[in-house]
N, C-alpha and C positions, 0 to 999 in steps of 0.2 A: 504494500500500500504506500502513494505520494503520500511526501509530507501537506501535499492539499488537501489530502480526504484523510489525517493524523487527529483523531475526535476524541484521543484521551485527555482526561481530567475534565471539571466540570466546568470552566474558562471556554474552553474553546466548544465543547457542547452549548454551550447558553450562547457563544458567537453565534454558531451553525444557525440557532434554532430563534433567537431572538434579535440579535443586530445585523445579520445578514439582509433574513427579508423585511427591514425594515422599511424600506420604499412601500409594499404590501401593505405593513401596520399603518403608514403616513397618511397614504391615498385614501384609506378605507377610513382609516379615523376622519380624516378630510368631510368625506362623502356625508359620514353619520350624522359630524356636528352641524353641517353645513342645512339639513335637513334637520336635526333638533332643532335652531338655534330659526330656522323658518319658520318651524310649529311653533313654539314659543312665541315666535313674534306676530302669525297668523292670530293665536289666540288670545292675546294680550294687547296690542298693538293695531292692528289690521282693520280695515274698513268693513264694514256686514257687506258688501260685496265683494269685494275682495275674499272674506271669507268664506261667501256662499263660493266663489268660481273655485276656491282651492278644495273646496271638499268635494264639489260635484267633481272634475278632474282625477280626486283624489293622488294628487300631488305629492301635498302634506298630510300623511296620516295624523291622524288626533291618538296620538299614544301618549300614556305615562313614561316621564323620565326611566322608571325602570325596565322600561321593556328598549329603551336606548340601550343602558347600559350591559344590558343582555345583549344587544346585537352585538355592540364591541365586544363582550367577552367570548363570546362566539364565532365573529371574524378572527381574534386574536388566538383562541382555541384550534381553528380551522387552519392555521397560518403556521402555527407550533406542531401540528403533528403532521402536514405537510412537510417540514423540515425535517422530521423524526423520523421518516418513511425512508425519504431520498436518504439520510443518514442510512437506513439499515440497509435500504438497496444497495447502496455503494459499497460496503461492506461488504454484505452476502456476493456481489458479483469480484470483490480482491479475493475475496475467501475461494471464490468457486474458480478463481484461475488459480491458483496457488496450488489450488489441491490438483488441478488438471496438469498442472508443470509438474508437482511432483510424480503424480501416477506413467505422465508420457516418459519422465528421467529411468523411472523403476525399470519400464519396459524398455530401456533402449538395451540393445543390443553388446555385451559386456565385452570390450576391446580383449587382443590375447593377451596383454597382461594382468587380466584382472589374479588374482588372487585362486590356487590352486590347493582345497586341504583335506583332509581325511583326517577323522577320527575314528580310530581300538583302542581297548584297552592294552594296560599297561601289564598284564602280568597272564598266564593262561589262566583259562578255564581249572583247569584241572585243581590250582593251586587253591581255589577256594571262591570267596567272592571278591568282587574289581573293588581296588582302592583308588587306583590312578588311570587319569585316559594320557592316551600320545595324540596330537594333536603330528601330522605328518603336512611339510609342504610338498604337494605330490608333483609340483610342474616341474618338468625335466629342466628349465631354462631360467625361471622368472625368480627371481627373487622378493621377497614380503619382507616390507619395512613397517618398523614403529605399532605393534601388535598392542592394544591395548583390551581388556577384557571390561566388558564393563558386569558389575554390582544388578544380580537378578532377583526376588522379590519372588518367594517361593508362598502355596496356600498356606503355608502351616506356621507363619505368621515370620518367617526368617529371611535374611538377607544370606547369597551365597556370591562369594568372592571366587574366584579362578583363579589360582596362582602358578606361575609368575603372572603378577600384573600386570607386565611390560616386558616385550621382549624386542631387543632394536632390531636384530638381522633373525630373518631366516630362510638360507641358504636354501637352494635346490635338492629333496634328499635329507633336508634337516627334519628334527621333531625336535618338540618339547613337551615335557611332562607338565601334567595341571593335577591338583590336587585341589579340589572345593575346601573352604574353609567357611565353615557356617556363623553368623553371626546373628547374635540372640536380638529382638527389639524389643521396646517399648513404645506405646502411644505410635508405634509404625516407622519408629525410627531407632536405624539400628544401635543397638547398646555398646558394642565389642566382640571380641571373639570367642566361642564356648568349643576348648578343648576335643569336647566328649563326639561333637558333631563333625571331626576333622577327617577328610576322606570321603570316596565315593561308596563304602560298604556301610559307610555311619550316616550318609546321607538319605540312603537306600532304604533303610532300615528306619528312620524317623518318616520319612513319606511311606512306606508301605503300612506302619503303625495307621495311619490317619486314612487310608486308601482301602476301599472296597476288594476284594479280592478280585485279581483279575490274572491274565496269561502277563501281561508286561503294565511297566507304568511309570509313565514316563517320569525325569528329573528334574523337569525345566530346561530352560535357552540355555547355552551358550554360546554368549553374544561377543563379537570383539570387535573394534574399527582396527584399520590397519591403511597401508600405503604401496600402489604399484612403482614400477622403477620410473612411470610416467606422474609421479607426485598425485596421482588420483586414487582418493581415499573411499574407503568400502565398508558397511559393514555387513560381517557375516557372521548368521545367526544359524545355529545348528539343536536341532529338537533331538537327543536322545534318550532312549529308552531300556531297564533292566527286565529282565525275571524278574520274577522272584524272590527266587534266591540270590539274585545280585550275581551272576556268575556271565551271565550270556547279555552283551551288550548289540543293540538294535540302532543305526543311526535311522528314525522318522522321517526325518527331513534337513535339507541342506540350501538355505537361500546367500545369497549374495546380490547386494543393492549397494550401486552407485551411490556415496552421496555428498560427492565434490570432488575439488581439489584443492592442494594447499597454496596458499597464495604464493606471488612469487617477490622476492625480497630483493630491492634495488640498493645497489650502493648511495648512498649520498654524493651527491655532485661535489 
């Protein structure tokens, strides 16, 4: 949205809405008095012929000052949600390109360097239940810069961290290890970190507690922004899923979305 159509705080609202169409308010206040201040003087003032041609005409209505003051409250009313409208329209149609840019950016077509990754676990099957996932950059070529995970918001009223936090380089061929580190809230915001919840079989095992019995189920996002060698940033969001028993991992789903690039930094002159 221009800083023309910018309607925050209640200053530039009461602009929009009250001293803009103010021409509107002038003319129409104009009109009313100019017609009271007639009747007034039609009936106070005025000749009995005069008075008869104004009534027969019905020119000058013969109203109470109050039902004046009514019509002004009334043009003035009519004028104010007029400007309220056009406010919301303008609005609703920044809103409804914004969201049409971003939906067209989602679907453009992901250049070759976007971002190439797979997620397994870290340890086998055999060995028991998954504590760690490997997080693999699977593109033969492309290197993934500046990997940040972001902080995901699980039902069971917890924040889970992905660690490493940050990871700068990762090479063609490379992996890195994540380990969820759960964090306790209060009022919805997280408290610190609780020990007991540290790992994907401790994870596992607090959501399975609170979960209906099922064949698998799921852990939540993991989500991370990150960087092509073309400074075009991405984030990708991977849904997966346990048993059970926490032994057999499911990757759900695998999305990646455009959503920029980093700006570019000029030397000072």
């Amino acid at each position: 949205m221009s800083d023309s159509k910018d309607y925050r705080g209640w200053r530039a609202y009461l602009k929009k809405i009250a001293i803009e169409p103010i021409w509107t308010l002038v003319t129409t206040g104009l009109v009313v008095t100019i017609l009271y201040v007639g009747t007034w003087w039609r009936d106070n003032f005025a000749s009995d012929e005069w008075v008869k041609r104004l009534q027969l005409k019905s020119v000058l209505p013969h109203w109470h000052p109050a039902w004046w003051v009514g019509i002004g409250l009334a043009v003035a009313l009519f004028v104010v949600v007029r400007a309220s409208y056009r406010i919301y329209a303008e609005c609703a149609g920044a809103a409804a390109s914004l969201r049409k840019q971003s939906n067209d950016k989602q679907f453009d077509p992901l250049p070759p360097t976007a971002p190439q990754v797979r997620l397994i676990s870290d340890s086998d099957p055999s060995l028991g239940p998954i504590d760690r996932f490997q997080l693999i950059n699977v593109s033969p070529s492309q290197v993934i810069f500046n990997i940040v995970f972001q902080p995901v918001r699980l039902e069971i009223g917890v924040f889970v961290v992905w660690n490493p936090n940050a990871v700068d380089v990762l090479a063609p061929g490379e992996r890195v290890i994540l380990t969820p580190l759960v964090l306790a809230t209060k009022d919805g915001a997280p408290t610190g970190p609780c020990d007991s919840l540290s790992g994907v079989a401790a994870l596992h095992g607090a959501i399975r507690s609170r979960a209906k019995a099922s064949n698998a189920y799921e852990i939540g996002n993991i989500a991370f922004s990150c960087e092509d060698t073309a400074q075009q940033r991405y984030l990708v969001t991977i849904r997966a899923a346990l048993d059970l028993l926490g032994i057999n991992l499911t990757v759900v789903d695998l999305n990646r979305v455009r959503i920029g690039s980093r700006p570019s930094v000029q030397s000072p002159v």
